[in-house]
C-alpha positions as CSV (number, residue, x, y, z in Angstrom):
1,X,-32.0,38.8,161.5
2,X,-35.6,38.6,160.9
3,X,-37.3,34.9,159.8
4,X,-39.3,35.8,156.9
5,X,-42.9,35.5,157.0
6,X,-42.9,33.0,153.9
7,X,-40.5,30.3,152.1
8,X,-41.3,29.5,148.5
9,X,-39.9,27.1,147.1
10,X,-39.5,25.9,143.5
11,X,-38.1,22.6,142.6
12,X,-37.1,22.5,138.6
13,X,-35.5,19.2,136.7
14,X,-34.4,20.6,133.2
15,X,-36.6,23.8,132.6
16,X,-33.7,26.4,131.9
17,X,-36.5,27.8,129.7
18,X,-39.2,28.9,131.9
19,X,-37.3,28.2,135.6
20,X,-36.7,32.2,135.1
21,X,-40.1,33.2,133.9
22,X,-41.6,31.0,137.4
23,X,-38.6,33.1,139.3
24,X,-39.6,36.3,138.0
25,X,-43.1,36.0,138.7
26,X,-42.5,35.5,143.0
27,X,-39.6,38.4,142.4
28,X,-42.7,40.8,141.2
29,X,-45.1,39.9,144.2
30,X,-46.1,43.2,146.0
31,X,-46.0,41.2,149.4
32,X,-41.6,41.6,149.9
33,X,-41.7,39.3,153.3
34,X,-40.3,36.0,151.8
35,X,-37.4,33.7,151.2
36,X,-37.1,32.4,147.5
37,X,-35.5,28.2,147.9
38,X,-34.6,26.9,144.2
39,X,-34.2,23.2,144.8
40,X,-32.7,21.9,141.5
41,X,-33.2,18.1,141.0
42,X,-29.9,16.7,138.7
43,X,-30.7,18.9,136.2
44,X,-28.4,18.2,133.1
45,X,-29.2,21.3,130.9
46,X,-27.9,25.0,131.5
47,X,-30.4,25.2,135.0
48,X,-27.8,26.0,137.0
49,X,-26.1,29.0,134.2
50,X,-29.8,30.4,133.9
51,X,-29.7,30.9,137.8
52,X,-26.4,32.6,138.7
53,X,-27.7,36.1,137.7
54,X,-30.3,36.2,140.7
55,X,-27.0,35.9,143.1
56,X,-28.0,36.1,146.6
57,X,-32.1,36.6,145.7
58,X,-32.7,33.1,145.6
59,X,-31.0,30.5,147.7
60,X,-30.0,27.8,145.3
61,X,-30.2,24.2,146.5
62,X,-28.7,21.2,144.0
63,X,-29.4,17.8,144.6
64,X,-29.1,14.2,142.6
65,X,-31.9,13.8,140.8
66,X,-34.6,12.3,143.3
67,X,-37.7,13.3,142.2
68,X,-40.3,16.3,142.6
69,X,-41.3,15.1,146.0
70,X,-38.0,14.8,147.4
71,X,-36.6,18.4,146.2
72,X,-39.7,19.8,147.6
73,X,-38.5,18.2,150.9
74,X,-34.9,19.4,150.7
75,X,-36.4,23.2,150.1
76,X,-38.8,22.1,153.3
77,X,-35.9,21.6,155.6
78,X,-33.7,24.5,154.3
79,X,-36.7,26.4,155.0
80,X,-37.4,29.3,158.0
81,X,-40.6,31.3,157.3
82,X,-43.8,30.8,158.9
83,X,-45.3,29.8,156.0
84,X,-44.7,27.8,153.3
85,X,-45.4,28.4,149.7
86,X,-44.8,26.0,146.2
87,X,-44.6,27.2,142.4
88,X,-43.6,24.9,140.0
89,X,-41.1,25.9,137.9
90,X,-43.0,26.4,134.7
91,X,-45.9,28.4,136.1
92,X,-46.3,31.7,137.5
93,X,-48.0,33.6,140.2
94,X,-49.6,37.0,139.8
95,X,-48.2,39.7,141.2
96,X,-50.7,39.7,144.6
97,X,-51.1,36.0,144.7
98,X,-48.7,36.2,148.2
99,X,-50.6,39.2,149.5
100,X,-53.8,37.6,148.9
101,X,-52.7,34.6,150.7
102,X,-51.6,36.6,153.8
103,X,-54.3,38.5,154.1
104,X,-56.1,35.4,154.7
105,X,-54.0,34.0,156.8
106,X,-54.0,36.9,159.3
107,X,-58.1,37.3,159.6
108,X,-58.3,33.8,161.0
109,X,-55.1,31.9,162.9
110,X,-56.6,28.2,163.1
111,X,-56.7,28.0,159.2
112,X,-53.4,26.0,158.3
113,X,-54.1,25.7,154.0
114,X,-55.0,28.8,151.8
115,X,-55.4,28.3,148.3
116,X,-57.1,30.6,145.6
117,X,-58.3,29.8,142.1
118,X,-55.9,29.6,139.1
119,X,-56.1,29.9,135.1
120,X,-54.9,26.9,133.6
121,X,-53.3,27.5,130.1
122,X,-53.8,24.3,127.8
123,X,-50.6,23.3,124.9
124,X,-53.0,25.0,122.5
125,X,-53.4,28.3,124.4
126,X,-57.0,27.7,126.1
127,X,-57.5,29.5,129.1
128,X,-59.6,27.2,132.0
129,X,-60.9,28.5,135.1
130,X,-59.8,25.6,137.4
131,X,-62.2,26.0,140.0
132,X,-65.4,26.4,137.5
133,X,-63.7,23.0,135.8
134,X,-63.7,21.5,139.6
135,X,-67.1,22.3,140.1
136,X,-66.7,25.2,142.4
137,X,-68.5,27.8,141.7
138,X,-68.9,31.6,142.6
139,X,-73.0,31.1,143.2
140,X,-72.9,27.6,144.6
141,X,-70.3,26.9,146.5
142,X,-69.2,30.7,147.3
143,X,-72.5,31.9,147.6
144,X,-71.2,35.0,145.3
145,X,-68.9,35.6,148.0
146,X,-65.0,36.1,147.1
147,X,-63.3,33.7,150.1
148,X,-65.2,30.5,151.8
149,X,-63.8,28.9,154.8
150,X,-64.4,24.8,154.8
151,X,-64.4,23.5,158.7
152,X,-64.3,19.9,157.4
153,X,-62.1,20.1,154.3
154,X,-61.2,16.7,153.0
155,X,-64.1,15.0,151.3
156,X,-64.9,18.5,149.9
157,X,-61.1,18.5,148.3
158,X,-61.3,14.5,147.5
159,X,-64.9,14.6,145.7
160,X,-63.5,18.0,143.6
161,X,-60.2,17.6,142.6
162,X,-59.7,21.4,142.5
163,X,-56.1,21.8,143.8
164,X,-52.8,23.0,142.6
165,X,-50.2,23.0,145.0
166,X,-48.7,25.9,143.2
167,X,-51.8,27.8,145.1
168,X,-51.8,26.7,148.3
169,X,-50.3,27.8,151.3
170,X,-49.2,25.8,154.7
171,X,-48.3,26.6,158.0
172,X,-44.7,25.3,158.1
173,X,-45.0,24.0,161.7
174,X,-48.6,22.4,160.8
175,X,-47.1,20.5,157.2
176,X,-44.1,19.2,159.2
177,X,-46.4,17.9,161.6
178,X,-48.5,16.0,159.4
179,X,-45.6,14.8,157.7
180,X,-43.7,15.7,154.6
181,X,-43.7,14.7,150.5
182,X,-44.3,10.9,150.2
183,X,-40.9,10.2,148.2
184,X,-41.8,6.8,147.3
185,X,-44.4,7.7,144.4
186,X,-44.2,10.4,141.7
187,X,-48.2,10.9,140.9
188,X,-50.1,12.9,143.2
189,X,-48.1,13.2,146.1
190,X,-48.9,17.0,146.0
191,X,-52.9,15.7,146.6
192,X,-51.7,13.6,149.3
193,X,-50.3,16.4,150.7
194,X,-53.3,18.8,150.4
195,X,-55.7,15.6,151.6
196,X,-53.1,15.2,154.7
197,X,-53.7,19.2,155.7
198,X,-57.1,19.1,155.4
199,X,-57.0,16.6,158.6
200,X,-55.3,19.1,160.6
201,X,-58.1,21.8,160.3
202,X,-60.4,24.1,158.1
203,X,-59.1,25.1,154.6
204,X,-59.3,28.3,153.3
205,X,-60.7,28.9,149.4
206,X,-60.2,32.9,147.5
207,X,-61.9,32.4,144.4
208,X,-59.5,34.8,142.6
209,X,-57.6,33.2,140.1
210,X,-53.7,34.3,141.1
211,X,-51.7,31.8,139.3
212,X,-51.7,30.9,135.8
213,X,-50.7,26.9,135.3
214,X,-49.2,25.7,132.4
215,X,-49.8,22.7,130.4
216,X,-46.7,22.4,127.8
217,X,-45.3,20.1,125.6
218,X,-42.6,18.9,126.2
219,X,-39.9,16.4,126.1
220,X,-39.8,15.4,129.4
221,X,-42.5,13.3,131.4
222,X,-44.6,15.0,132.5
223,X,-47.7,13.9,135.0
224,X,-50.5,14.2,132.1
225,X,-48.8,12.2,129.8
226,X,-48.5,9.4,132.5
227,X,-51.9,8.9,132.4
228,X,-52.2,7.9,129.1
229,X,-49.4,6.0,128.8
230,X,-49.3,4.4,132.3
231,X,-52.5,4.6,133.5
232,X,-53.1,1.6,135.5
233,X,-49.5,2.8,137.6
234,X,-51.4,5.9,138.2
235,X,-54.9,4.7,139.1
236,X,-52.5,2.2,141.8
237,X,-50.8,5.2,143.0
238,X,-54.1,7.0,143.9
239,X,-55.6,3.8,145.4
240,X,-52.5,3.9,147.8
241,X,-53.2,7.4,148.6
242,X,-56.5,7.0,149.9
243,X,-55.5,4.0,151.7
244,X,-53.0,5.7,153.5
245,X,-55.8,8.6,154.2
246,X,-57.5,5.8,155.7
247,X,-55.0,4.8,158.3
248,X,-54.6,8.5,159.6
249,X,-56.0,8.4,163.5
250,X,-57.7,11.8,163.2
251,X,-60.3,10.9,160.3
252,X,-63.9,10.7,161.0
253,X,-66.8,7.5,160.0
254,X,-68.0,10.1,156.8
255,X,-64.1,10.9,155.3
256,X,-63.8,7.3,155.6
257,X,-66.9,6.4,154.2
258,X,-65.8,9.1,150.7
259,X,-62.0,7.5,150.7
260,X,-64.0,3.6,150.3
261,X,-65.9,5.3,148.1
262,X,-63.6,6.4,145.9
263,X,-61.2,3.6,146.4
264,X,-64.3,1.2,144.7
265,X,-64.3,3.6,141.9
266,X,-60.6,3.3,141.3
267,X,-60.7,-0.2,141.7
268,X,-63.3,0.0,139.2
269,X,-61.3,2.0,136.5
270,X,-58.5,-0.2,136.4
271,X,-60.8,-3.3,136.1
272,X,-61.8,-1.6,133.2
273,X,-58.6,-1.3,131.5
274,X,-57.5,-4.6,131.9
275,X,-61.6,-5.8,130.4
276,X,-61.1,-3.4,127.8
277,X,-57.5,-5.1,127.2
278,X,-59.0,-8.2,127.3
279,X,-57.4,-9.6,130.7
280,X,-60.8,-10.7,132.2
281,X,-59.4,-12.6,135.0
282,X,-58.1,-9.5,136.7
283,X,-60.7,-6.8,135.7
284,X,-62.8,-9.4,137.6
285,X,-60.3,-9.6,140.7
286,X,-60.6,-5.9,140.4
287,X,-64.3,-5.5,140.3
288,X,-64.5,-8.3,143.2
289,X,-62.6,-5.9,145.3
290,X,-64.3,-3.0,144.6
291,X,-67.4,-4.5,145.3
292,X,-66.0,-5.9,148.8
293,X,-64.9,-2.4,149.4
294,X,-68.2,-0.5,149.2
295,X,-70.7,-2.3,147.7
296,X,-73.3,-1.1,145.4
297,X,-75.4,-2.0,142.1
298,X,-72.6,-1.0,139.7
299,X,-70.1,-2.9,141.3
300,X,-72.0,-6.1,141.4
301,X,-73.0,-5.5,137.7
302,X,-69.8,-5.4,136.1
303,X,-68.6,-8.9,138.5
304,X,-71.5,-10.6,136.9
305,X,-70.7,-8.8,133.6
306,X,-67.1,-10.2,134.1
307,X,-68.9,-13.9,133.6
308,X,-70.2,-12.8,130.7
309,X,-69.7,-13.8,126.9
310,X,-67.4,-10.7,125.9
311,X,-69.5,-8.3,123.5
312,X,-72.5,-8.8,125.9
313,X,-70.5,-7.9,128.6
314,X,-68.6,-5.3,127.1
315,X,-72.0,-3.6,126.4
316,X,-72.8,-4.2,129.6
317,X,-69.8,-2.6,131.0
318,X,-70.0,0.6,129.3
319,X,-73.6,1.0,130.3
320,X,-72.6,1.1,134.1
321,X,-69.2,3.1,133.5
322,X,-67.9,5.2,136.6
């Protein structure tokens, strides 16, 4: 028996109502070389009953309830094709997102990570161009060109922010190697992923948008609502993404130079919550460190603000926001 030439994998926690729609829409791709993996994590609604029709199309996977990261793991190992491939299981690809992909794929064999452009569809029905929200543009960054090729990928991807895992494609062999879904967080560990792969060699960008991402409302969790109401246990989960970025042996003096960077800033933003809440003591730890870690004007500003009486400081603050 052939391996197939992709594995896509979907890992769903409770989404009996658009699990099928997400199925459907990799059933439909014109590109037929693929293995479907549904990994489903505990679900306690009728997942499973909304699954049975596909029989043997998909290869159904059921796990405890682990989290996103993990059940992307378990459809990792179960997995045989050359590639890998993630949708979540409320979005949807177009029908030559996979094509598109491997079309890429075969016109340059060092490139590891494809991804294309995507339509993100808001609660309220807006439609958003995600790379044009990134910053990535057909005239500037493409050069009104369709596909760019990035030698250097990760302080393009960091200083962005552009990806979707549900459009980007991995090597299998070259993912394992740089290691799998951190487990032990549940915010980003799809842009640690990315960030990880873009170590490994030159990312790929179509500036086609072949997936459309959904922002719903609903009564589960979900990552955006996290960052209103636990912001500060996000902002700490990104700080200890870039650290880890910073420990990786094949990163070079500028990647580094971004990650400190950007740790500052993060540092930053969470001193600002806690000044904003009024806990001055740590905004200033906060501040402190973020000055240690790359120093600059703004930094040292809001430490001396932190010494500040509090409506002068405030003021003061919000003038040197980042």
């Amino acid at each position: 028996m052939l391996m197939p030439k992709i594995s896509v994998i979907i890992p769903t926690y409770n989404r009996a109502p658009f699990v099928t729609e997400a199925i459907d829409s990799v059933l439909a791709q014109t590109f037929r070389d693929y293995e479907l993996i549904v990994v489903d994590d505990g679900s306690t609604d009728n997942t499973k009953d909304v699954l049975l029709p596909y029989g043997e199309r998909i290869r159904y996977i059921y796990q405890p309830n682990s989290g996103v990261g993990a059940a992307r793991n378990a459809g990792i190992r179960c997995a045989v094709g050359e590639w890998l491939a993630f949708l979540d299981s409320d979005d949807l690809w177009l029908p030559e997102y996979l094509s598109c992909q491997m079309d890429r794929a075969q016109l340059d064999p060092r490139i590891c990570t494809h991804m294309t452009n995507s339509i993100r569809v808001e609660a309220d029905g807006a439609k958003i161009d995600t790379f044009q929200d990134a910053g990535i543009t057909l005239r500037k960054t493409f050069r009104n060109d369709s596909c760019l090729v990035v030698e250097r990928p990760l302080t393009f991807i960091l200083q962005r922010d552009p990806p979707y895992l549900q459009t980007t494609m991995f090597r299998r062999e070259a993912f394992i190697g740089a290691g799998l879904f951190n487990e032990n967080v549940t915010i980003s560990e799809d842009l640690e992923a990315i960030a990880r792969m873009c170590l490994e060699g030159p990312l790929s960008l179509c500036n086609r948008p072949l997936a459309h991402i959904f922002r719903r409302k609903e009564a589960i969790r979900n990552l955006s609502s996290r960052w209103y109401s636990d912001n500060i246990y996000c902002r700490n989960c990104i700080g200890a993404l870039y650290q880890n970025l910073l420990t990786q042996s094949n990163i070079s003096y500028f990647e580094k130079r971004t990650l400190n960077k950007l740790l500052s800033s993060n540092k930053k933003a969470i001193g600002n919550i806690y000044f904003e809440s009024g806990e001055i003591l740590k905004a200033r730890d906060c501040y402190r460190k973020a000055l240690r870690i790359y120093p600059s004007p703004k930094s040292l500003m809001k430490v001396i603000a932190s010494y500040l009486p509090r409506k002068i400081a405030i003021r003061l603050t919000r003038s040197t926001s980042d």
